[in-house]
KOLMAR-275927 format. One record per residue: chain; residue in three letters; residue number from 1; y negated, z, x of N, C-alpha, C in turn. Coordinates in Angstrom, 3 decimals. Layout:
<rs>
> c;r;k;nc2;nc3;nc1;cac2;cac3;cac1;cc2;cc3;cc1
> A;ala;NUM;Y;Z;X;Y;Z;X;Y;Z;X
...
</rs>
This chain:
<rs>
> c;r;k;nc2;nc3;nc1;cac2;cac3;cac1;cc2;cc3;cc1
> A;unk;1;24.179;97.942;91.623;23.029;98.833;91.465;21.820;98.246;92.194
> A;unk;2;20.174;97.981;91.808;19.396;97.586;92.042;18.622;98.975;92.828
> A;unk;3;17.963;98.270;94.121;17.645;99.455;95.154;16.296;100.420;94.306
> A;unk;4;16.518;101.397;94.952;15.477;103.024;93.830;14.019;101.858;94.349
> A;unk;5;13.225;102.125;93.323;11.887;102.355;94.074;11.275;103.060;95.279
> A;unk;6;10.367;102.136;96.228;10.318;103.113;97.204;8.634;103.389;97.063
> A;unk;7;8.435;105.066;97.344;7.424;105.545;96.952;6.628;106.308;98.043
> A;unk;8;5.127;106.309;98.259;4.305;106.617;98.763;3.471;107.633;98.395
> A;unk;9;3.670;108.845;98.697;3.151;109.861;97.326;1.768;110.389;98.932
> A;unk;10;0.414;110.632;98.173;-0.487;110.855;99.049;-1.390;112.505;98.125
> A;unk;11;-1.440;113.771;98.882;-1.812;114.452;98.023;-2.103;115.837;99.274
> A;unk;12;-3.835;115.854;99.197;-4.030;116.926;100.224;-3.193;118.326;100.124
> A;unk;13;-2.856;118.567;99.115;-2.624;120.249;98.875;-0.565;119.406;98.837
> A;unk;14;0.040;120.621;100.080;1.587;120.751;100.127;2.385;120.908;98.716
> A;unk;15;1.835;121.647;98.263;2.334;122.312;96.825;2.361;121.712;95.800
> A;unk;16;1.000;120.587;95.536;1.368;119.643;94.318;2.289;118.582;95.106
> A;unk;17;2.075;118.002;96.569;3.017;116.831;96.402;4.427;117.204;96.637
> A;unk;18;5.359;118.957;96.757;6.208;119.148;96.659;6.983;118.687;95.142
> A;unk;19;5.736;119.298;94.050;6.235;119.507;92.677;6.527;117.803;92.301
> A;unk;20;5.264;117.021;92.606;5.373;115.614;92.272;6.674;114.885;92.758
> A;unk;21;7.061;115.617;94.139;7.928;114.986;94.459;9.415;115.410;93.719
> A;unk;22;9.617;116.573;93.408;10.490;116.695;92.638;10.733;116.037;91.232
> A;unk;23;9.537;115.980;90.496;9.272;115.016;89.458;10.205;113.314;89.748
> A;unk;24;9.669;112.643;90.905;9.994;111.741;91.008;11.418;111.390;91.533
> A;unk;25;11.761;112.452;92.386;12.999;112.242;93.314;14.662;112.774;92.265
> A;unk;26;13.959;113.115;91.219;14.702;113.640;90.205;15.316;112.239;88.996
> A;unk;27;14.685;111.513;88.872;15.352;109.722;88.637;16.286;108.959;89.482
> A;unk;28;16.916;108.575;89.408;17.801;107.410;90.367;17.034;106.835;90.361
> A;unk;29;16.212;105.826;90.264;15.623;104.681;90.108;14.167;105.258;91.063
> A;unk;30;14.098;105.875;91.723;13.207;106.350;92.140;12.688;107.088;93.465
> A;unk;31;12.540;106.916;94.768;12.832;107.555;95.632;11.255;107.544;96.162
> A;unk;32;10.936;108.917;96.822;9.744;109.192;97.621;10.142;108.722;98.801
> A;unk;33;9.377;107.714;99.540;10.010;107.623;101.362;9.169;108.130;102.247
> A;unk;34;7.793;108.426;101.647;6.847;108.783;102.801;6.052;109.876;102.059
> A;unk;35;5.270;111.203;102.864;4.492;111.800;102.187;2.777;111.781;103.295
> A;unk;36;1.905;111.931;102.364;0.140;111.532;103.479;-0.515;113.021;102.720
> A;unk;37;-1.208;113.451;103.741;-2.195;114.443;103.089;-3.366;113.849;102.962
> A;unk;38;-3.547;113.008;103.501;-5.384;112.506;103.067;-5.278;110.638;103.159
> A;unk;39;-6.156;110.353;102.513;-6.342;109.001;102.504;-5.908;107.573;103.476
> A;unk;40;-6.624;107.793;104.269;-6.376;107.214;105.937;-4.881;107.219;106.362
> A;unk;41;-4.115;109.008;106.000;-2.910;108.539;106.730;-2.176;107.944;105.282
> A;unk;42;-2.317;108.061;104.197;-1.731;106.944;103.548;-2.300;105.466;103.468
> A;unk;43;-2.883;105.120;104.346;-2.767;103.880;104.558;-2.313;103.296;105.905
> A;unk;44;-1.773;104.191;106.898;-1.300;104.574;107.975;0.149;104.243;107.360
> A;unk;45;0.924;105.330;106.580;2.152;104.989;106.052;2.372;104.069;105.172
> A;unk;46;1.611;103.311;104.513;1.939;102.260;103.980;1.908;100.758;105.007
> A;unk;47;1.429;101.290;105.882;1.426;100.086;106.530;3.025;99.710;107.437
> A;unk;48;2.977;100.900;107.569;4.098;101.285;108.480;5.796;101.674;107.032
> A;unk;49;5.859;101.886;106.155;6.961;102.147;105.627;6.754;100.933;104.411
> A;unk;50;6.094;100.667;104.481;5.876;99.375;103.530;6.778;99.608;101.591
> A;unk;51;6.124;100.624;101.734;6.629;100.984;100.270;6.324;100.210;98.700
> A;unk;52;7.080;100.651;97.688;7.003;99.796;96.670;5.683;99.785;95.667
> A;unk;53;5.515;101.268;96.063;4.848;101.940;94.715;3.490;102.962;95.822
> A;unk;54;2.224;103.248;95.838;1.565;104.257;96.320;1.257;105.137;95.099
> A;unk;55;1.285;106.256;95.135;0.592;107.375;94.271;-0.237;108.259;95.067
> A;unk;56;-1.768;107.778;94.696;-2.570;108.334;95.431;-3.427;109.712;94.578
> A;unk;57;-3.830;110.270;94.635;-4.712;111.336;94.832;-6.149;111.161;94.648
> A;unk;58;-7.478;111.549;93.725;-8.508;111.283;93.522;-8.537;111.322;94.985
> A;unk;59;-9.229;112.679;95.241;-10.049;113.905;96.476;-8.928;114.093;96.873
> A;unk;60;-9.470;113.781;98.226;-8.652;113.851;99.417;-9.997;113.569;100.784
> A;unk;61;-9.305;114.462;102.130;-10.470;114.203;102.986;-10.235;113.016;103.527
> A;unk;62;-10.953;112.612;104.681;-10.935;111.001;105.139;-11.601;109.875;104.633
> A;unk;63;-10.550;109.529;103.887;-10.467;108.491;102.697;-10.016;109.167;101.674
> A;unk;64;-10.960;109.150;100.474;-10.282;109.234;99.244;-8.720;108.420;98.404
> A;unk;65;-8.677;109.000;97.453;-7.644;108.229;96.922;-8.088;106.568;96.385
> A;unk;66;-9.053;106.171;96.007;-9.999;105.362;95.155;-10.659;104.368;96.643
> A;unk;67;-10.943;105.108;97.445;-10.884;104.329;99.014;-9.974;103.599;99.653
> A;unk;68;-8.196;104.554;99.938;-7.491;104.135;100.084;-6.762;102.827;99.129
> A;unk;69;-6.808;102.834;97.807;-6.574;102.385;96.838;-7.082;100.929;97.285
> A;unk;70;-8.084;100.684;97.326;-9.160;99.425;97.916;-8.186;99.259;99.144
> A;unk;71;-8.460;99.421;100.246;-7.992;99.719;101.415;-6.214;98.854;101.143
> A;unk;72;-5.450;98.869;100.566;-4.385;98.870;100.039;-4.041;97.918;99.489
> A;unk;73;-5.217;97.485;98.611;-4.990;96.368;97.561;-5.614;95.592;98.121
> A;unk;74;-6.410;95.292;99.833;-6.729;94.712;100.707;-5.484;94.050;101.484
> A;unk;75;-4.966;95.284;102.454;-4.110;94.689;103.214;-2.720;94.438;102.712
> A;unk;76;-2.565;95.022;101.336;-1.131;95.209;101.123;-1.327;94.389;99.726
> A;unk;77;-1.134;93.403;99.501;-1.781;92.551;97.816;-0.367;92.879;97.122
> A;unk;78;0.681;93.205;97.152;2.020;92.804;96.588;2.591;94.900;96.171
> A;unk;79;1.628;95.524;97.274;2.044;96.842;96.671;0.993;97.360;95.555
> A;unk;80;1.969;97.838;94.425;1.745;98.699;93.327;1.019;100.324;93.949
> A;unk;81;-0.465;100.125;93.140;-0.830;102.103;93.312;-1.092;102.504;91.694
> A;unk;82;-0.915;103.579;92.124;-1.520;104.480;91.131;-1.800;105.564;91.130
> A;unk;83;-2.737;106.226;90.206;-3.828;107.167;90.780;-3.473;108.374;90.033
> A;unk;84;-2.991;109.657;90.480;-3.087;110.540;89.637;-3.744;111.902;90.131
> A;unk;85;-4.772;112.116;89.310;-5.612;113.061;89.637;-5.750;114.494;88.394
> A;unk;86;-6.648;115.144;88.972;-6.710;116.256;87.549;-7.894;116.056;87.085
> A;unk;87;-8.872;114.919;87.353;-9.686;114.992;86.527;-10.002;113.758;85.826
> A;unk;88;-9.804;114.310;83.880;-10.168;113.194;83.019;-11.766;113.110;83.133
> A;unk;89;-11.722;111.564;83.634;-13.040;111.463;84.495;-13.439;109.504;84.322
> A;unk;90;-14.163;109.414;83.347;-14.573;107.716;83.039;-14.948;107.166;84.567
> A;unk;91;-15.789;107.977;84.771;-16.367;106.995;86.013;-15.034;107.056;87.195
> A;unk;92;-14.545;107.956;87.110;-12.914;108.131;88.470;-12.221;106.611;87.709
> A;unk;93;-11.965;106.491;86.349;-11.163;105.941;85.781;-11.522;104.583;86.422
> A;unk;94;-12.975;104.700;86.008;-13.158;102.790;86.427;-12.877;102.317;87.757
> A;unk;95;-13.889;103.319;88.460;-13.272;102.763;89.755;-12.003;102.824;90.055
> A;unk;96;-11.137;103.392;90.118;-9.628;103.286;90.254;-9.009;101.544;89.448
> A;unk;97;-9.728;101.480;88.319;-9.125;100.359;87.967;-9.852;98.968;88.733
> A;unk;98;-11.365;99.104;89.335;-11.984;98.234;90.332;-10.964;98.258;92.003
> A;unk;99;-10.993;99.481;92.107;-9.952;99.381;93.506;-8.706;98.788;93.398
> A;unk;100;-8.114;98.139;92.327;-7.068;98.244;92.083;-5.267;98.776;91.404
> A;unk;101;-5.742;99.757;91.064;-4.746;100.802;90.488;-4.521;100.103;89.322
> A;unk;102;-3.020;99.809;89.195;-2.365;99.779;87.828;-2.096;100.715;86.892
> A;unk;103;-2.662;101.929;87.224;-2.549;103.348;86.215;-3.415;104.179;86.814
> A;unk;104;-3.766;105.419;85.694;-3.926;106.470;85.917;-3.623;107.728;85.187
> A;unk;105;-3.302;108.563;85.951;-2.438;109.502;85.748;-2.505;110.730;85.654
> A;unk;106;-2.764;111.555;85.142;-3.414;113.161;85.098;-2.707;113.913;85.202
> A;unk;107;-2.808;114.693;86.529;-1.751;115.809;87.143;-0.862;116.534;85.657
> A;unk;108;-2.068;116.949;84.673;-1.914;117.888;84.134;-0.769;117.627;82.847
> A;unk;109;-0.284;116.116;82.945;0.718;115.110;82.036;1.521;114.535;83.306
> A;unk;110;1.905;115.121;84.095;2.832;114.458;84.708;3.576;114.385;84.928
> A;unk;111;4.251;115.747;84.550;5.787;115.730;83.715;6.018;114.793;82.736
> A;unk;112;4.916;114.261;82.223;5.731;113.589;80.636;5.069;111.857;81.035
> A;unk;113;4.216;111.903;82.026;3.620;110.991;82.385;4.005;109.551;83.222
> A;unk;114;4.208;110.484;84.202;4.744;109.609;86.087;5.275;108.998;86.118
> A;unk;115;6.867;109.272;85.415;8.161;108.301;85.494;7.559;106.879;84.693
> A;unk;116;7.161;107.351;83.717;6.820;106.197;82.804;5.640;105.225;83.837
> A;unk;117;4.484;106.193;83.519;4.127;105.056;84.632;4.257;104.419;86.389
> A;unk;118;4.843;104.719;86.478;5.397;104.496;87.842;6.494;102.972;87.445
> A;unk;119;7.124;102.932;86.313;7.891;102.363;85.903;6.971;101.138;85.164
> A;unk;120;5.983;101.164;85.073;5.302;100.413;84.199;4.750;99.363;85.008
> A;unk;121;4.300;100.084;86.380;4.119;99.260;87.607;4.489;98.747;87.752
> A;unk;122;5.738;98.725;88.154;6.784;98.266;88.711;6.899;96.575;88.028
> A;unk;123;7.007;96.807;86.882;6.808;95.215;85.977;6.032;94.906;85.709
> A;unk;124;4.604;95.484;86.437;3.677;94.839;86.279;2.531;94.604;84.978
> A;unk;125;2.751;95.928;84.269;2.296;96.654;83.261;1.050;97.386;83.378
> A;unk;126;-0.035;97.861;83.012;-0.822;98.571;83.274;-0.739;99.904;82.597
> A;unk;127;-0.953;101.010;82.812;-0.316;102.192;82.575;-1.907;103.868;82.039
> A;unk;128;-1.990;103.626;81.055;-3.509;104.282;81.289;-3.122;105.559;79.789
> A;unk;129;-3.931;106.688;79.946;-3.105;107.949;79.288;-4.192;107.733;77.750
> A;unk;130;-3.930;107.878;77.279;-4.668;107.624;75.215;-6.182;107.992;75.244
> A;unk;131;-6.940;109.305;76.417;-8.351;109.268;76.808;-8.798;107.785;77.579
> A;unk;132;-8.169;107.481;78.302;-8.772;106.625;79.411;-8.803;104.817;78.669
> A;unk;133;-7.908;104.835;77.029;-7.674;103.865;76.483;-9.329;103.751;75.891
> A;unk;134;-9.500;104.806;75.066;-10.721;105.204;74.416;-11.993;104.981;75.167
> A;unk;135;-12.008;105.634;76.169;-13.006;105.199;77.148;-13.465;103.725;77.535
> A;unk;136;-12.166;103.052;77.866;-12.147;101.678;78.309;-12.601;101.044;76.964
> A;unk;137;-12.627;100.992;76.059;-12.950;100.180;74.636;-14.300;101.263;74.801
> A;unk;138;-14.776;101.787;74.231;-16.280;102.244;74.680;-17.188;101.522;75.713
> A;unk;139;-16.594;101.543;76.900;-17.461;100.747;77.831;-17.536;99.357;77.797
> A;unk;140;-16.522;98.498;77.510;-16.398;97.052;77.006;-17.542;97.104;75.740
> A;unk;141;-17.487;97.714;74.540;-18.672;97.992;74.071;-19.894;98.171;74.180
> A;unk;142;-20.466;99.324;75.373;-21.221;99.220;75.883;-22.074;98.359;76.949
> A;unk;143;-21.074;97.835;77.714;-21.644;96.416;78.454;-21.540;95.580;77.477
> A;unk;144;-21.180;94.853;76.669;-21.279;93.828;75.805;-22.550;93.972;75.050
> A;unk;145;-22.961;95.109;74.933;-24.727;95.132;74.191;-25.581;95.012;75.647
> A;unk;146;-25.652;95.581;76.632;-26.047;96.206;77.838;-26.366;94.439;78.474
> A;unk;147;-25.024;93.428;77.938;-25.006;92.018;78.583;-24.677;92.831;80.110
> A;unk;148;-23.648;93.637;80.232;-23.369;93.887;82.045;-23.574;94.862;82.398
> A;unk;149;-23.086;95.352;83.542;-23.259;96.655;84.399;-23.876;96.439;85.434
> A;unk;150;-24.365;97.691;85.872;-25.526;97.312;87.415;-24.490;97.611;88.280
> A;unk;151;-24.858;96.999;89.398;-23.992;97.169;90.770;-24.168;98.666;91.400
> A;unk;152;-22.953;98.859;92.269;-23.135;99.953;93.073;-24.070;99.707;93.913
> A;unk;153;-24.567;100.510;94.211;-25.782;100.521;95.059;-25.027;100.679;96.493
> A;unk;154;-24.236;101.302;97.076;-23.072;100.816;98.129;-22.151;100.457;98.318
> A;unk;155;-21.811;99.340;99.389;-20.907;98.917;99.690;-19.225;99.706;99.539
> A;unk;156;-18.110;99.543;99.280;-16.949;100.021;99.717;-16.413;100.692;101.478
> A;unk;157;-17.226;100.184;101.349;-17.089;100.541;103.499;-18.459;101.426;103.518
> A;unk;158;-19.249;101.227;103.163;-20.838;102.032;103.310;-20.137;102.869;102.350
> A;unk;159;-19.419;103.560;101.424;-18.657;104.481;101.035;-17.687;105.142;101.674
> A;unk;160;-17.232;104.847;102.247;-16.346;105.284;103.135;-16.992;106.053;104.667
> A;unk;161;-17.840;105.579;105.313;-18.683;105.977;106.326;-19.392;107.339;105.470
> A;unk;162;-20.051;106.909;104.563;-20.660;108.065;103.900;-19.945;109.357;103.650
> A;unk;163;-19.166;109.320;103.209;-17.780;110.523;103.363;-17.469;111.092;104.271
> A;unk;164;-17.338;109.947;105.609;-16.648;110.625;106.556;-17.905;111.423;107.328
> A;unk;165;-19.186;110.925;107.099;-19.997;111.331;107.643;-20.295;112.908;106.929
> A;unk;166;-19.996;112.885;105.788;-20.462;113.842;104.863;-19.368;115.348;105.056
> A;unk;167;-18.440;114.979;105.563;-16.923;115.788;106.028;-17.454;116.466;107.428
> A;unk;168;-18.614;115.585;108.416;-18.679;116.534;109.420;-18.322;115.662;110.721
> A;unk;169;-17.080;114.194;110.398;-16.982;113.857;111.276;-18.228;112.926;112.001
> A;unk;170;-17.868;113.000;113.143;-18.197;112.342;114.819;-18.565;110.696;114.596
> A;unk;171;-19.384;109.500;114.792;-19.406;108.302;115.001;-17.890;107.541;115.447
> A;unk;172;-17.532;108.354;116.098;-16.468;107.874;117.367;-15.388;107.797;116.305
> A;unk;173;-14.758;109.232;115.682;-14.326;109.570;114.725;-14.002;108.975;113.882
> A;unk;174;-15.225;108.687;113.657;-15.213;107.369;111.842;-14.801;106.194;112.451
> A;unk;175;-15.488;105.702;113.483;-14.971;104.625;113.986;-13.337;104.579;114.339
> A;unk;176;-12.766;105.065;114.971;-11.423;105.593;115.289;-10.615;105.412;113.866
> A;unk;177;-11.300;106.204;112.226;-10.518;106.253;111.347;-10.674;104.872;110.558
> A;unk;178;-11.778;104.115;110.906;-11.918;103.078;110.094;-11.420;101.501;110.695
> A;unk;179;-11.140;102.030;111.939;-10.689;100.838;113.229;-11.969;99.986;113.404
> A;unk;180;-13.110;100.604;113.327;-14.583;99.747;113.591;-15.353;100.528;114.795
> A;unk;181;-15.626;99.800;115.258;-16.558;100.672;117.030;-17.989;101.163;116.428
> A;unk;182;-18.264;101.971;117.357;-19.231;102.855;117.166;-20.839;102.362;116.430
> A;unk;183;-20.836;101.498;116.998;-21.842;100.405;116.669;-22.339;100.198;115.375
> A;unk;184;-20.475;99.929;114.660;-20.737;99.578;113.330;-21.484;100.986;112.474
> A;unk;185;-20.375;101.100;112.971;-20.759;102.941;112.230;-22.191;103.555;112.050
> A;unk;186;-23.085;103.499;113.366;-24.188;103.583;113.209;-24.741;102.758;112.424
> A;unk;187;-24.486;101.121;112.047;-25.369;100.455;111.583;-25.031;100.880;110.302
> A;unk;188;-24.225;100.871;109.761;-23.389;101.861;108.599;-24.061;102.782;108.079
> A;unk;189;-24.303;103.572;108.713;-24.955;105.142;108.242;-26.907;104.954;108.462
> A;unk;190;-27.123;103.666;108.873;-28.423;103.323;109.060;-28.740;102.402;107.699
> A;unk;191;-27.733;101.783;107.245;-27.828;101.221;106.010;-27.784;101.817;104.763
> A;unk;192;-26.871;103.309;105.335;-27.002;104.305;103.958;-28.065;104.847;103.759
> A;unk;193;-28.829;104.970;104.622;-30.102;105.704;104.560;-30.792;105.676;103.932
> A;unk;194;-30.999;103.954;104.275;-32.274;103.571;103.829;-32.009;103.043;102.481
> A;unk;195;-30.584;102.418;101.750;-30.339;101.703;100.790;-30.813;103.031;99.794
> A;unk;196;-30.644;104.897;99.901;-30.331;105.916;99.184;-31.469;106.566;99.630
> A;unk;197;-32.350;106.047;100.153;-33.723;106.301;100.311;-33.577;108.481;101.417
> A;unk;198;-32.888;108.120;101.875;-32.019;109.864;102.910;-32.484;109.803;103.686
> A;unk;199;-32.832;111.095;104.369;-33.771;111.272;105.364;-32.156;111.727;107.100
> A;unk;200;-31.573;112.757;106.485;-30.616;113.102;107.630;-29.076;113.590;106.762
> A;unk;201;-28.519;114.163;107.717;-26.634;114.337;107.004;-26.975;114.928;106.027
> A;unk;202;-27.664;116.137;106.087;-27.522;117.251;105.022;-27.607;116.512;103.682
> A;unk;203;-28.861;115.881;103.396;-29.568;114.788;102.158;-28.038;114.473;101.808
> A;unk;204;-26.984;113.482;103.019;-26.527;112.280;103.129;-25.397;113.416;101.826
> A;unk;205;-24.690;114.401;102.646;-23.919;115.393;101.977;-23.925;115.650;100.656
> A;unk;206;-25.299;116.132;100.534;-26.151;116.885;99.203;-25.038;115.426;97.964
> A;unk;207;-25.872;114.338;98.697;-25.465;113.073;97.651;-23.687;112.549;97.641
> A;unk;208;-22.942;113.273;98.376;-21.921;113.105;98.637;-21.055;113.935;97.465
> A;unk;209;-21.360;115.240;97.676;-20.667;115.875;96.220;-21.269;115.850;95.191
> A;unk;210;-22.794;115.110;94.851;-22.805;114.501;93.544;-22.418;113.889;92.846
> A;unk;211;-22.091;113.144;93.439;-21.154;111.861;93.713;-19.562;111.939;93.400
> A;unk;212;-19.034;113.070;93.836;-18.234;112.915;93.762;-17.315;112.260;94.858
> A;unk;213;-17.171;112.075;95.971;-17.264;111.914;97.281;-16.709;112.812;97.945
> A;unk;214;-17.013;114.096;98.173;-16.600;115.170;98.678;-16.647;116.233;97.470
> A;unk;215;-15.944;117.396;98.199;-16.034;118.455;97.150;-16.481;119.614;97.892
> A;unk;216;-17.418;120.543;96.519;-18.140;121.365;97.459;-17.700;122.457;98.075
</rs>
């Protein structure tokens, strides 16, 4: 017998990553080893349980799922994520597939969904639900007339500061969650400013759940 998959399931609310986990723990071939409520500590437990597979979570506080995801496919090049969220969402989609994610996954199909792709990972398959196929051929379309897409206007880390800043937390805080000293952080949130043309947090916020970033 070839060892279960080992799985990293990350999901703020107790109640969906109970159900998910039943979903998954319900295969032989398949085992949950660690559970994270927010971003940060799943990259905390992946570092530390060194799992096969992550299933992350859009929204989540800290670090997002799409943060962590990056974060992941940084320090960890050999682990499989994938993203399952409830919202069919192009722009969630892309970035998830820029951070890295070999799938994505919609809470609301994940009974009929997960196993499969979770399994698809695994060999190194890419795993995407019949909207997110459609989408992806649309936008290849659309940049191909367009000749390209414009850049984010922030950094992956100047994303991440922005969040945490936007959540309420402390310099010290962010620094602490991002393993960068205080310093950076300020220069960080001095670069968001001015790159997003923001005057103070509130602005910084306002642009945070536009964004999609936080939720309101």
């Amino acid at each position: 017998m070839t060892e279960p998959i080992r799985i990293l399931l990350a999901d703020d609310h107790a109640l969906v990553r109970r159900g998910v986990r039943l979903i998954l723990d319900s295969e032989p071939d398949l085992r949950v080893v660690a559970e994270a409520g927010d971003g940060a500590e799943a990259v905390e437990l992946a570092r530390e349980f060194r799992p096969d597979l992550a299933v992350l979570d859009v929204a989540m506080p800290r670090l997002t799922g799409l943060q962590a995801a990056r974060e992941l496919a940084r320090t960890l090049p050999e682990l499989r994520i994938l993203i399952l969220t409830m919202h069919d969402n192009e722009q969630y989609f892309f970035e998830a597939l820029k951070a890295g994610a070999a799938g994505y996954v919609l809470k609301s199909l994940a009974d009929r969904d997960l196993i499969d792709a979770c399994r698809a990972a695994m060999r190194g398959e890419p795993f995407l639900y019949p909207g997110a196929v459609t989408a992806l051929i649309r936008s290849y379309l659309d940049q191909a007339r367009q000749g390209g897409a414009p850049e984010t206007v922030l950094t992956p880390r100047e994303e991440e500061v922005l969040k945490l800043v936007a959540e309420g937390h402390t310099s010290r805080e962010i620094g602490d969650t991002l393993f960068i000293s205080v310093k950076t952080v300020e220069r960080h949130r001095a670069n968001i400013l001015t790159k997003l043309g923001l005057k103070d947090r509130l602005e910084l916020t306002r642009y945070a759940i536009r964004t999609g970033l936080i939720e309101p």
